[in-house]
C-alpha positions in Angstrom: -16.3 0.4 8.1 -15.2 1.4 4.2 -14.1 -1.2 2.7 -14.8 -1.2 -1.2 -13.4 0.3 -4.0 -15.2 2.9 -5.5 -12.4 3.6 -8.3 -12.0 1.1 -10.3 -9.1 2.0 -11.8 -7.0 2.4 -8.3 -7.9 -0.6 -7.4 -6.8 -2.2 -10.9 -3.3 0.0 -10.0 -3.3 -1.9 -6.5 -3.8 -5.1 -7.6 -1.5 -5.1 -10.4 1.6 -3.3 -8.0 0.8 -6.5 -5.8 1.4 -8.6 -8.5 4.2 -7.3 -9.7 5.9 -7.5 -6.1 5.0 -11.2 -5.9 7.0 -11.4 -9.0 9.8 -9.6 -7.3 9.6 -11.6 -3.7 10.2 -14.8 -5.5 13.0 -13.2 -7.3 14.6 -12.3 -3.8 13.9 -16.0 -3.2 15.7 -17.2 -6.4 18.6 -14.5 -5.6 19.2 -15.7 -2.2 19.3 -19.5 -3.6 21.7 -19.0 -6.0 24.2 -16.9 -3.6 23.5 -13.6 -5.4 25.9 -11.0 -4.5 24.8 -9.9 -1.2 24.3 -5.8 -2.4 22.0 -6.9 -5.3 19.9 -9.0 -3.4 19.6 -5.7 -0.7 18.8 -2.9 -3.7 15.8 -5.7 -5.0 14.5 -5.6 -1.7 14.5 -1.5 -0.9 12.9 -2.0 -4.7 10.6 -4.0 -2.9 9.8 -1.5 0.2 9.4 1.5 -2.2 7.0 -0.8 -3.9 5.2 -1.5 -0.8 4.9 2.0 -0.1 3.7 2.9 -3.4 0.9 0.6 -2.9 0.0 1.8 0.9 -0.3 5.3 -0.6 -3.2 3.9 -3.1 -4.9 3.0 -0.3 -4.6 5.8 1.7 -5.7 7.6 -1.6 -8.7 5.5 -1.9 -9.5 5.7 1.7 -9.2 8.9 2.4 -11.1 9.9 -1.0 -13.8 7.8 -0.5 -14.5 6.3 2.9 -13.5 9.4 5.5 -15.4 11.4 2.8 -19.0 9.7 3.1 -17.8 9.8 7.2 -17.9 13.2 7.1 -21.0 13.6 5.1 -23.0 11.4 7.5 -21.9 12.9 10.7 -19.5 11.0 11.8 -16.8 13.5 12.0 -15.3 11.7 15.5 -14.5 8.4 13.6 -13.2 10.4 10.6 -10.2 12.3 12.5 -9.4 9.3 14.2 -9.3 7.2 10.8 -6.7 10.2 9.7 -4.8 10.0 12.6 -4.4 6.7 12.7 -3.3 6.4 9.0 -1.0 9.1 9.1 0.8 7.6 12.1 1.1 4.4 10.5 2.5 6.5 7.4 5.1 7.7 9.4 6.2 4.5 10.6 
């Protein structure tokens, strides 16, 4: 199983996208404490899920570019087109 970063620099991106949605989750948190208005509390949290996605697509990047990649090289073909299946359902979700 692949699970290192080749690419430095995307996984610099991840990393610092996760960070940044910590910064935002605890801002929900402060929102919700201090009764925000209940619209701008919900367009900070589909900020939130396009964030999230951003991030999962990264990964996918990474995986796809690295780890089905040396699958393929070595043979194992199988595992690969059941590693792109499974991502791309979970994509879809």
């Amino acid at each position: 199983m692949c699970m290192k970063y080749t690419d430095e620099n995307n996984k610099s991106k991840v990393v610092r996208r996760l960070k940044l949605l910590e910064g935002q989750i605890r801002g929900l948190q402060k929102m919700v404490e201090n009764n925000t208005y209940c619209i701008d509390i919900i367009t900070q949290t589909s900020a939130v899920k396009q964030g999230l996605s951003n991030v999962e697509d990264l990964l996918l990047e990474n995986h796809l570019g690295d780890c089905v990649i040396q699958q393929i090289k070595s043979g194992q073909t199988k595992k690969a087109k059941e590693e792109i299946i499974k991502v791309y359902k979970l994509k879809r979700k």
